[in-house]
C-alpha positions in Angstrom: -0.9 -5.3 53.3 0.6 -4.8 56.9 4.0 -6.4 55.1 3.6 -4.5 52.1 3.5 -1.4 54.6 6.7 -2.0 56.6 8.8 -2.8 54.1 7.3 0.5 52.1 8.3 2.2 55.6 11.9 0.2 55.7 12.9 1.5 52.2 12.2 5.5 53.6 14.4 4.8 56.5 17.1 3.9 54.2 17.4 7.4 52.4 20.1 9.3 53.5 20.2 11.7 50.6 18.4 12.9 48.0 19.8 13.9 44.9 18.3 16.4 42.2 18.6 16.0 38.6 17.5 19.5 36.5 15.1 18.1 33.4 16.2 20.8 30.8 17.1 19.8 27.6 20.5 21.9 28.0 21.6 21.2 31.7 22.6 18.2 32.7 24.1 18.8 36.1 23.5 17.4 39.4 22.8 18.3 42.6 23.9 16.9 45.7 21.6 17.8 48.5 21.6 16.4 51.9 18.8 15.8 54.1 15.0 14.8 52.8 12.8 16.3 50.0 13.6 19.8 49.3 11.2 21.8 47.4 12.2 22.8 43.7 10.6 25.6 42.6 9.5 25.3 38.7 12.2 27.5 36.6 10.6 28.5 33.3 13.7 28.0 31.2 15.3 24.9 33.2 12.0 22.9 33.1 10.5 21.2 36.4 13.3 18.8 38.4 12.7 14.9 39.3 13.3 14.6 42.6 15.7 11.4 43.1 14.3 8.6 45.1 17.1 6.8 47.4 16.1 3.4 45.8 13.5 2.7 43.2 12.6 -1.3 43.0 13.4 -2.1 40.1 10.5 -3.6 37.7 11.5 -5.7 34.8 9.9 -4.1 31.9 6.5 -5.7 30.8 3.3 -4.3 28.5 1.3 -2.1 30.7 -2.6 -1.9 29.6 -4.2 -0.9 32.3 -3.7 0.4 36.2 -4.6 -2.8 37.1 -1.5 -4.2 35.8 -0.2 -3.3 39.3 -1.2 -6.2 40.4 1.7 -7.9 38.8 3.7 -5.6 41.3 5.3 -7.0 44.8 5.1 -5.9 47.8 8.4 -2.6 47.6 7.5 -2.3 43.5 3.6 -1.1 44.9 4.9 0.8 47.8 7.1 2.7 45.7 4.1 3.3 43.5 2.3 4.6 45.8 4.7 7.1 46.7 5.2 7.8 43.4 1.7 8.5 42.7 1.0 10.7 45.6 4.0 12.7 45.3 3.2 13.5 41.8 -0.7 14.7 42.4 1.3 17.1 44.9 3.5 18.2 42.0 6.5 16.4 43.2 7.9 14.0 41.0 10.2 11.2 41.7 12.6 10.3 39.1 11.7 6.3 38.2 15.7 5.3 36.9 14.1 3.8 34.0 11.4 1.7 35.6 8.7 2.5 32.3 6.2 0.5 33.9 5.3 3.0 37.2 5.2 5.7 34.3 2.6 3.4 32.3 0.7 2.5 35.6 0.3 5.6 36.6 -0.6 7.2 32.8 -3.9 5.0 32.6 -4.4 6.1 36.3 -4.9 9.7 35.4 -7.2 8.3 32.8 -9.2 6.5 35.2 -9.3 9.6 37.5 -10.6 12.2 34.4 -13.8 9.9 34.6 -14.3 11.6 38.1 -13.6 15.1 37.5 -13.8 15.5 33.8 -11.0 18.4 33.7 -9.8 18.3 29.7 -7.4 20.6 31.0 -5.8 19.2 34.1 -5.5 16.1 31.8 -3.1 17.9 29.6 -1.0 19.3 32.2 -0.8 16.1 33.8 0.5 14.2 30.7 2.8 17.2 30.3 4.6 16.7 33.2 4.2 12.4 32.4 6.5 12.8 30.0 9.4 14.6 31.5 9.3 12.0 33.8 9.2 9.3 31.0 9.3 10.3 27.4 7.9 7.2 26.6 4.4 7.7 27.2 4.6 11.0 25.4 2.7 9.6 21.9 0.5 7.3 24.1 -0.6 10.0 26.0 -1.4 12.4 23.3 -3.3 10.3 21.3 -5.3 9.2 24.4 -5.8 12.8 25.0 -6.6 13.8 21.8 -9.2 10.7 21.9 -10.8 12.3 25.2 -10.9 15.8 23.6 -13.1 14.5 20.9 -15.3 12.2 23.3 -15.7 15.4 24.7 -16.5 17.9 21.4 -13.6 19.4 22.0 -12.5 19.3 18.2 -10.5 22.0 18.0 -8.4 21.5 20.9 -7.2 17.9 19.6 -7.0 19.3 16.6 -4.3 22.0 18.5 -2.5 19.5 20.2 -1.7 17.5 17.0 -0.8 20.9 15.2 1.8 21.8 18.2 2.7 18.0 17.8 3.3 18.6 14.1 5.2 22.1 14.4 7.8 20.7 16.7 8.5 18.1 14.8 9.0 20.2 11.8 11.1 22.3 14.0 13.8 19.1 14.9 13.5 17.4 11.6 13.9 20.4 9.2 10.8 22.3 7.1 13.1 20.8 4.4 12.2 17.0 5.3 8.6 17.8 5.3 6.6 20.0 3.4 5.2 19.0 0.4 6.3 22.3 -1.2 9.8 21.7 -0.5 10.0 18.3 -0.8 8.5 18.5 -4.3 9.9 21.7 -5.4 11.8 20.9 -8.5 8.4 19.1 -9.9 5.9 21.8 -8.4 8.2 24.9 -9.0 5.4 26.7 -6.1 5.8 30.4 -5.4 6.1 31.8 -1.7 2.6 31.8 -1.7 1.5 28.0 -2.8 4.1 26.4 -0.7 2.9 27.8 2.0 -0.8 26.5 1.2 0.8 22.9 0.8 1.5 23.2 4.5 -1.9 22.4 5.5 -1.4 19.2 3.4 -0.5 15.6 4.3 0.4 12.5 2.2 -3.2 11.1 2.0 -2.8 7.3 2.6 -4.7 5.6 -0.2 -3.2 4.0 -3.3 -4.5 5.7 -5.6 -2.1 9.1 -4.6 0.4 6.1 -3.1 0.9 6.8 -7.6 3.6 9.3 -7.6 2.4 10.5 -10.8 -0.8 10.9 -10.1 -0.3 12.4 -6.2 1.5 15.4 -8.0 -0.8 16.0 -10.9 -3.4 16.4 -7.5 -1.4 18.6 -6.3 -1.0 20.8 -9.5 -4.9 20.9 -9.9 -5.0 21.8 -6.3 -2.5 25.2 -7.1 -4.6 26.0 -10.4 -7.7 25.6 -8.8 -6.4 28.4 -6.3 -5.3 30.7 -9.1 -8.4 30.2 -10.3 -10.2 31.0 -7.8 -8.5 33.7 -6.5 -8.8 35.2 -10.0 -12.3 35.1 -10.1 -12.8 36.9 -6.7 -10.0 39.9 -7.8 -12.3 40.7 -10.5 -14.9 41.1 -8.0 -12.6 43.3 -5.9 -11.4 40.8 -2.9 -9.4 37.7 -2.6 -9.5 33.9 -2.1 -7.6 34.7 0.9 -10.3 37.4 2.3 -12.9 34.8 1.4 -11.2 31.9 3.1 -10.7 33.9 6.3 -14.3 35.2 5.9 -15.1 31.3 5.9 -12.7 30.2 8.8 -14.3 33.0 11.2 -17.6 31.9 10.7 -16.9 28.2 11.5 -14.5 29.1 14.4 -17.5 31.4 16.0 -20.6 29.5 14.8 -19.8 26.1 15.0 -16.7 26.0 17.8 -18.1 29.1 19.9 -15.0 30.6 20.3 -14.0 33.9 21.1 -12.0 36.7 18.7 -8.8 37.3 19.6 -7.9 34.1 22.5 -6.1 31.6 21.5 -8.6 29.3 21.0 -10.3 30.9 18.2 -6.8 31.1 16.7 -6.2 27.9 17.3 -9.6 27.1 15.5 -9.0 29.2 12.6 -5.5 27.4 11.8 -7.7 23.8 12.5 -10.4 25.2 10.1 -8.3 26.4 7.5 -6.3 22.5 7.5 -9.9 21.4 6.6 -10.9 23.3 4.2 -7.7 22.3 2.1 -7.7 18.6 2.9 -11.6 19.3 1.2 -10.1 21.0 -1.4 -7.3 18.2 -2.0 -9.9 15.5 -2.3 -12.3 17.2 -4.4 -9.2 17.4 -7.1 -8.1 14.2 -6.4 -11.6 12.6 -7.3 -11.1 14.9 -10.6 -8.3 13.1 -11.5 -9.5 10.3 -10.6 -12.1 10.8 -12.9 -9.6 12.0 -15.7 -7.6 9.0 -15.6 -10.5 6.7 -15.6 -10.0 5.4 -12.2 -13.7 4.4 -11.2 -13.3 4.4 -7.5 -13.9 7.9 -6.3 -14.0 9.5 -2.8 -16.7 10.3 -1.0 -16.6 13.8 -0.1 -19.1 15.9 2.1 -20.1 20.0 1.6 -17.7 22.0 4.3 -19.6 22.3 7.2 -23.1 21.8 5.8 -25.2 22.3 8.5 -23.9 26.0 10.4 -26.8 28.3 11.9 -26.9 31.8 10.7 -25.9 33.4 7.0 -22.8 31.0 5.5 -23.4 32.2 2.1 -19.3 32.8 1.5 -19.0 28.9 2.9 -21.9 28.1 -0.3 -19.8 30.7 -2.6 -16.6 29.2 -2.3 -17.4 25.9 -2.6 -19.6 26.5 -5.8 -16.2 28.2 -7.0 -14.8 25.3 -7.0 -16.9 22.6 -7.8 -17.8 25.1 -11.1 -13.9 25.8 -12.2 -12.3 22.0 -11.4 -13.8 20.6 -14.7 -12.6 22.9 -17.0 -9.2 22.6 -15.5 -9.0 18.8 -16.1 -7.5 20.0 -19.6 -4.4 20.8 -18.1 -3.5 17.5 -16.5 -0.9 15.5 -18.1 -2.0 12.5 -19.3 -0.2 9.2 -17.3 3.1 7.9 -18.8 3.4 3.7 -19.7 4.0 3.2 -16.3 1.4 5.3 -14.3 -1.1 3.4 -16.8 0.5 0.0 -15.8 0.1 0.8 -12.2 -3.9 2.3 -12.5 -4.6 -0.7 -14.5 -3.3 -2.9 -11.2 -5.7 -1.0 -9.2 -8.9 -1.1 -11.2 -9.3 -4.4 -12.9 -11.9 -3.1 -15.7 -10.3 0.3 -16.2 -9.4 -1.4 -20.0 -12.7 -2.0 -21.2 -13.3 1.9 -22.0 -10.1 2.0 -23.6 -11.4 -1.5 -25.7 -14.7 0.2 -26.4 -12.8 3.0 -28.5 -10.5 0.3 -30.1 -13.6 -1.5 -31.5 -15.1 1.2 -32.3 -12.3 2.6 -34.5 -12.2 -0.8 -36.1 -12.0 -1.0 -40.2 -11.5 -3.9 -42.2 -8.9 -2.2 -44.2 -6.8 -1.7 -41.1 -6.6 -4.8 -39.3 -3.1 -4.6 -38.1 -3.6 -1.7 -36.4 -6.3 -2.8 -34.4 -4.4 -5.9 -33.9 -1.3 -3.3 -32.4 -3.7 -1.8 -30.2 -5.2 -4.5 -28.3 -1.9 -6.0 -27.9 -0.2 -2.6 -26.7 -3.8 -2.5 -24.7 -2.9 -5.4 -22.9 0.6 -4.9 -22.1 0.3 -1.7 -20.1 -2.7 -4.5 -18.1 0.2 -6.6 -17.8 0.0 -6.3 -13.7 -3.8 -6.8 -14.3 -5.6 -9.5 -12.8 -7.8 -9.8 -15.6 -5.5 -9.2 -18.5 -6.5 -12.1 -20.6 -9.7 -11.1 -20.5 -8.7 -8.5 -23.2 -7.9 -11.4 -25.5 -10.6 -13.3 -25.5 -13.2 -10.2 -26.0 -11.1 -9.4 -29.1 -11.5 -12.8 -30.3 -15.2 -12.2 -30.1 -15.1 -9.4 -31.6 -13.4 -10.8 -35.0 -14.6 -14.5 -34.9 -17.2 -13.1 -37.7 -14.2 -10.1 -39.0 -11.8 -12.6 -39.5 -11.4 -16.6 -38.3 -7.3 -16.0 -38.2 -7.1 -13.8 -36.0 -10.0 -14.2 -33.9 -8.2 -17.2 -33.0 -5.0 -16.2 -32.5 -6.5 -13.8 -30.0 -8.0 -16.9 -28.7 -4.7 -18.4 -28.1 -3.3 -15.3 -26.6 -6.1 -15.1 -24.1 -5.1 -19.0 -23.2 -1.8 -18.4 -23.1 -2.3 -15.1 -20.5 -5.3 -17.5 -18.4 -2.3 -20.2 -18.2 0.1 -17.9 -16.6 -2.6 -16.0 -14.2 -3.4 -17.0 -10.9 -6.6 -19.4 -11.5 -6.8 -20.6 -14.9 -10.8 -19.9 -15.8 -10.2 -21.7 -19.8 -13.6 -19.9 -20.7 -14.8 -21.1 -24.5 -16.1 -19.3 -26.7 -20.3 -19.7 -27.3 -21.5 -22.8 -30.0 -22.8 -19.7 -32.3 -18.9 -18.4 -32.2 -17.2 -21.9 -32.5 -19.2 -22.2 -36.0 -18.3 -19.1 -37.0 -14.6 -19.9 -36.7 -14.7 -23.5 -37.9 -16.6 -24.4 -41.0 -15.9 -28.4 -40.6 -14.5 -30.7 -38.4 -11.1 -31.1 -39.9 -10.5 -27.4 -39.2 -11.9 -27.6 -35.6 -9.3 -30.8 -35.2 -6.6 -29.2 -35.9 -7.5 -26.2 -33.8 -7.8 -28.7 -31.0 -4.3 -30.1 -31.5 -2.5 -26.7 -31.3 -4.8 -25.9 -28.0 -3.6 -29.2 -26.3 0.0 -28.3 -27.5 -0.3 -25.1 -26.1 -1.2 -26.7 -22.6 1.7 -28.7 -22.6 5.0 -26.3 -23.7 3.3 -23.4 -23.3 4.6 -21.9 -26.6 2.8 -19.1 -28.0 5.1 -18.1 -30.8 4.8 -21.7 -32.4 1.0 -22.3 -31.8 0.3 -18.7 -33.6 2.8 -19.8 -36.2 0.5 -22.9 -36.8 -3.0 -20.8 -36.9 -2.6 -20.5 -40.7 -2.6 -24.2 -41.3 -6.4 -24.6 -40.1 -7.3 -22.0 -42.9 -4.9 -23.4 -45.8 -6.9 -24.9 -48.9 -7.4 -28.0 -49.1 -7.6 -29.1 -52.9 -7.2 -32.7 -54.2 -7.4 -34.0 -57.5 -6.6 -37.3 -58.5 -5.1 -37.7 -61.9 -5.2 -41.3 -63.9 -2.0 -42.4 -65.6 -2.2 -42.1 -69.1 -1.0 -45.5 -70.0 -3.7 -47.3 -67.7 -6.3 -45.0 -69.6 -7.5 -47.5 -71.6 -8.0 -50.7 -69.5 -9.9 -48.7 -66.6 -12.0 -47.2 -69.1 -14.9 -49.3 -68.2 -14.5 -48.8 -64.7 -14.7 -45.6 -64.5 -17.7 -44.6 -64.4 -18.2 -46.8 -61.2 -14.9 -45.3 -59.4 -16.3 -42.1 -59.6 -19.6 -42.9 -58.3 -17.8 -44.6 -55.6 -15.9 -41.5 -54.7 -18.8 -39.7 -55.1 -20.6 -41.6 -52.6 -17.2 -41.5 -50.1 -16.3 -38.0 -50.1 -20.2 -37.3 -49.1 -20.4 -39.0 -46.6 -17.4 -38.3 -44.8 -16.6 -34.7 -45.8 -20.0 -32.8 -46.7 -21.9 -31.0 -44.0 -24.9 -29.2 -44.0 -23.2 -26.2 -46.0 -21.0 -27.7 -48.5 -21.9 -29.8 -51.5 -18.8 -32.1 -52.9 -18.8 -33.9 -56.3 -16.7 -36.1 -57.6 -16.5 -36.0 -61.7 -14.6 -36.8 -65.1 -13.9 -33.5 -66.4 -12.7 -32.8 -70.1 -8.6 -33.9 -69.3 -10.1 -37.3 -68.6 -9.4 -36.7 -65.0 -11.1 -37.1 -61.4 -12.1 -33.5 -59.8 -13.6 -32.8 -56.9 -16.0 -30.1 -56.6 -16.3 -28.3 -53.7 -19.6 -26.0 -53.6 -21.8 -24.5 -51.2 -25.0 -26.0 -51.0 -28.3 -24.0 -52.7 -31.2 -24.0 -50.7 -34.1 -23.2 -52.9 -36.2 -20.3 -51.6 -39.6 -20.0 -52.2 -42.3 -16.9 -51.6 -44.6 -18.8 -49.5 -44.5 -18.9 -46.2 -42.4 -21.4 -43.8 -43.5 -23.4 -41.1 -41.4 -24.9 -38.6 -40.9 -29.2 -38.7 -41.0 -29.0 -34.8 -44.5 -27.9 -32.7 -43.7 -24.3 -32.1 -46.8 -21.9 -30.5 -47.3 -19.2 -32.6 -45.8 -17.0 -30.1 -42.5 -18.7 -30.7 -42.9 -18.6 -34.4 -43.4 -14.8 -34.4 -39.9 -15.0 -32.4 -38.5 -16.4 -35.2 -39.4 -14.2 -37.3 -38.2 -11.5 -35.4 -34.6 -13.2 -35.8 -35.2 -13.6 -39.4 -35.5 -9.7 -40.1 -32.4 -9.4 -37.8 -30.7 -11.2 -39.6 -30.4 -14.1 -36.7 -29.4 -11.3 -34.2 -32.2 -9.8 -31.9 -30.6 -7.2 -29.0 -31.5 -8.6 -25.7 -33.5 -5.2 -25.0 -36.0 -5.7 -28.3 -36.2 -9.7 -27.1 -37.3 -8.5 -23.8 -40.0 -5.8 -24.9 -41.3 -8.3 -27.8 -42.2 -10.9 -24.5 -43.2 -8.6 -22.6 -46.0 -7.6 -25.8 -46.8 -11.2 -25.4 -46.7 -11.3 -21.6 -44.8 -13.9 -21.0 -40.8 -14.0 -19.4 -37.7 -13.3 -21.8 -36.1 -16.2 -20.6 -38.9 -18.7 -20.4 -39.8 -18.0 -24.0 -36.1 -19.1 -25.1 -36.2 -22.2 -22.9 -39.5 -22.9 -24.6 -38.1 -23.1 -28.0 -34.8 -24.6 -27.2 -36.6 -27.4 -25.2 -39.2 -28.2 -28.2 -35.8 -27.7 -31.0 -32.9 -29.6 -29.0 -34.3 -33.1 -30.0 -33.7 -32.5 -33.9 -31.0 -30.3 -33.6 -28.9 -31.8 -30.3 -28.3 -28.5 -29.5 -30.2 -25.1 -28.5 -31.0 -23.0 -30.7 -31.0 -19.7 -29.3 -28.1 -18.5 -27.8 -26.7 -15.6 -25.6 -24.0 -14.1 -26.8 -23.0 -10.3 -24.8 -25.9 -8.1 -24.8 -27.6 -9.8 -28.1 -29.3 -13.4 -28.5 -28.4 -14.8 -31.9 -29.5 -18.2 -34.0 -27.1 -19.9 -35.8 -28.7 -19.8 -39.7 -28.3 -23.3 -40.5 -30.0 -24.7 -37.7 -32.7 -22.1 -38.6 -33.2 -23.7 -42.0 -32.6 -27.3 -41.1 -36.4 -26.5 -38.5 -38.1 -24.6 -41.2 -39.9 -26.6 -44.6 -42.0 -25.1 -47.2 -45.6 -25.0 -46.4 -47.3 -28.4 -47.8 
């Protein structure tokens, strides 16, 4: 310390002038002054001077986060410090030549000293005269400052220092660079009035305004929603502006305590008035939120719920608004290919309202056009995550419509999982897969073009190939005429033969195929569903079924093998036992005939697939 002292004492001794430097923004002489310190009185339009050290150690610039950082300092660097320091609690202030870090030393000092006096005020002057020293820590300082304003409860003075903050840069940049009115003046065309009401708003930093499109339709809504309002209190004799300064006195008086006609309360009423439009803003930007389907939606509180005393204009303005946003929804324009493209990206499921409508404006008779609109659905999903997942539900929805294009849909969906980030390949269910594919040739070939697909990734050529699994298959075998004769005797054995071949490698447990001599003295095969005789008496199932599980199935008979997973849950809960336990019942005590379950989920229903229901059942002995 003794060292640190001297050579503190040996750097004074060295001055042998002192030099002033005015700080205004339009002077830049200097004066030459001869002798020590002279005191420089403060000149309102000049600005305070720095007084000009006769040598400042210089300190290679480093990150300064706290006044301990100091320590970092040798022996001249803290002397000069320390000078520094003193002389500019005594309102003297030395110019540093550039040397940031005394500046940011000596910033998080006056920090450490508000602790001990707990002077808002003397803070802010402080900081004031910090930054004509070194501009630097001007943005550090204010937000540090505005952080202790609010530790403090002292909203609407941080809220003051951020609005001079704002107005001067307005002021060097240009209202033109801006404003929201200006800047968006061609699209907004906003009178006098309204663009001076878009002052009080910012660009709100979410993505859901981060939407061009849909950041002016807000603002639109918010400019109606004034007229609106303001329409609605002239036929009552006043104004929305009457009422809104009505509303910013009361929460400048009653909530900030501030006095009519200082500064402060006029400071507060400009604060106040910024919130109540930023609540305004967001209260129309959750209505088109709403509009446009996008699910996520901002929380928004009342304006200032909780203020002592009658606030009944505070109540009355906000039920203005909360009454006349819906019907203005009307008037928003509805998002072009591209806004819809970019919503979409944001909200993963927005599509499935828009599917709902598509299936429910399905008819047979217009198959195409459904078709058109799931594709044009999932095109404007095309930055979707889950885009193929608009595929594969419209393959559900037309594997029992129509097998073709249920699986073409199919393919598509593959085709869009293939290309997505992580390929999920979901199947369809067992119930689905036997609506599609009647036999196992069919199924084959739907195979191949799937395992095709995986390879060149060709969509065009495996929908080209769907029709092929669907294509008739007829044969007939036709006996040359001249042969006739000497197979005659044979015949009757060839076709039993064939007869006995074709059934048991082609017939399944719907079809029926016959091989006969017709008329033309010719082999035909007959290809016939198979007739299951019914009879009036009552069925009993070939496995042990309770008769709990029996009235189950008889439940899917009547629904036509289709039971709504709400009427499956009431029906156990009649019997009091679990929804699900009852189906693993009957699929455990089924699976060893059939190799397979038999009941199966499929979206909100539970469905049976009808031939497994008959191949259980046998007529009553």
């Amino acid at each position: 310390m003794k060292q640190m002292v001297t050579e503190f004492i040996d750097d004074l001794k060295s001055v042998d002038n002192i030099s002033v430097t005015a700080l205004s923004r339009h002077d830049d002489s200097v004066i030459d002054v001869t002798g020590a310190y002279e005191q420089i009185d403060y000149d309102p339009t000049g600005g305070d001077k720095l007084v000009r050290y006769g040598h400042v150690p210089k300190w290679e610039h480093m990150y300064v986060y706290s006044s301990t950082d100091i320590e970092f300092a040798n022996g001249s660097q803290r002397g000069f410090y320390n000078a520094f320091r003193n002389s500019f609690l005594r309102g003297e202030y030395l110019d540093i030549e550039g040397n940031t870090n005394y500046a940011f030393i000596l910033l998080f000092d006056l920090l450490n000293d508000y602790e001990s006096h707990r002077d808002l005020l003397l803070v802010e002057r402080q900081l004031e005269k910090l930054k004509l020293i070194c501009p630097k820590t001007e943005s550090y300082g204010r937000d540090f400052l505005t952080d202790l304003m609010e530790s403090a409860g002292d909203y609407h003075g941080a809220d003051r220092i951020n609005t001079e903050y704002y107005k001067q840069r307005d002021e060097y940049f240009g209202n033109d660079y801006w404003t929201l009115g200006k800047r968006y003046r061609k699209e907004l065309n906003p009178s006098e009035t309204e663009e001076k009401l878009l002052r009080y708003i910012s660009d709100p930093s979410n993505v859901f305004c981060d939407i061009e499109f849909c950041f002016l339709e807000v603002l639109k809504l918010l400019l109606r929603t004034i007229t609106a309002i303001d329409k609605t209190y002239k036929e009552e004799g006043t104004s929305f502006e009457a009422a809104l300064e009505a509303v910013t006195d009361t929460v400048a008086t009653k909530n900030y305590h501030t006095r009519r006609g200082t500064d402060n309360y006029r400071y507060t009423l400009e604060s106040v008035k910024r919130e109540f439009f930023i609540w305004l803003f967001r209260n129309c930007e959750n209505t088109v939120r709403h509009a446009y389907r996008h699910t996520r939606k901002l929380k928004i509180d009342p304006f200032y719920p909780y203020l002592p005393g009658k606030t009944e204009h505070i109540s009355d303005i906000q039920n203005r608004t909360v009454t006349i946003l819906p019907s203005l929804i009307s008037t928003l324009t509805q998002p072009d290919k591209t806004t819809e493209i970019s919503l979409n990206a944001l909200s993963t499921t927005r599509w499935k309202e828009e599917f709902k409508y598509i299936k429910r404006d399905f008819e047979d008779s217009d198959l195409s056009r459904f078709i058109d609109r799931v594709i044009t659905l999932a095109e404007i999903n095309k930055k979707n995550r889950s885009v193929e997942n608009i595929y594969f539900e419209a393959s559900k929805f037309l594997a029992k419509k129509d097998q073709k294009h249920s699986v073409e849909m199919y393919l598509r969906y593959l085709h869009a999982d293939l290309h997505s980030d992580s390929i999920n390949n979901k199947q369809h269910t067992k119930t689905i897969q036997k609506a599609l594919f009647s036999t196992n040739d069919q199924l084959h070939q739907f195979q191949v073009i799937i395992s095709k697909l995986f390879v060149d990734r060709d969509l065009e050529q495996a929908l080209e190939t769907v029709p092929r699994i669907y294509a008739p298959r007829r044969k007939k075998i036709k006996l040359v005429e001249s042969r006739i004769q000497e197979v005659q005797q044979k015949h009757s054995e060839t076709v039993v033969q064939l007869d006995k071949y074709l059934n048991d490698e082609y017939e399944d447990a719907d079809t029926t195929l016959i091989a006969m001599q017709n008329d033309h003295e010719e082999i035909e095969i007959r290809i016939s569903p198979k007739v299951i005789e019914c009879s009036d008496e009552p069925v009993i199932p070939c496995v042990d079924l309770s008769p709990v599980h029996n009235e189950m199935l008889e439940l899917f008979l009547k629904s036509n093998f289709e039971v709504s997973a709400i009427d499956l849950e009431k029906f156990a809960e009649s019997n009091e036992i679990f929804k699900n336990q009852l189906i693993d019942e009957i699929n455990d005590a089924c699976v060893e005939m059939l190799d397979d379950v038999l009941v199966e989920e499929e979206d909100e229903n539970f469905v049976i697939y009808e031939p497994y229901y008959r191949q259980i059942m046998k007529n009553e002995d």
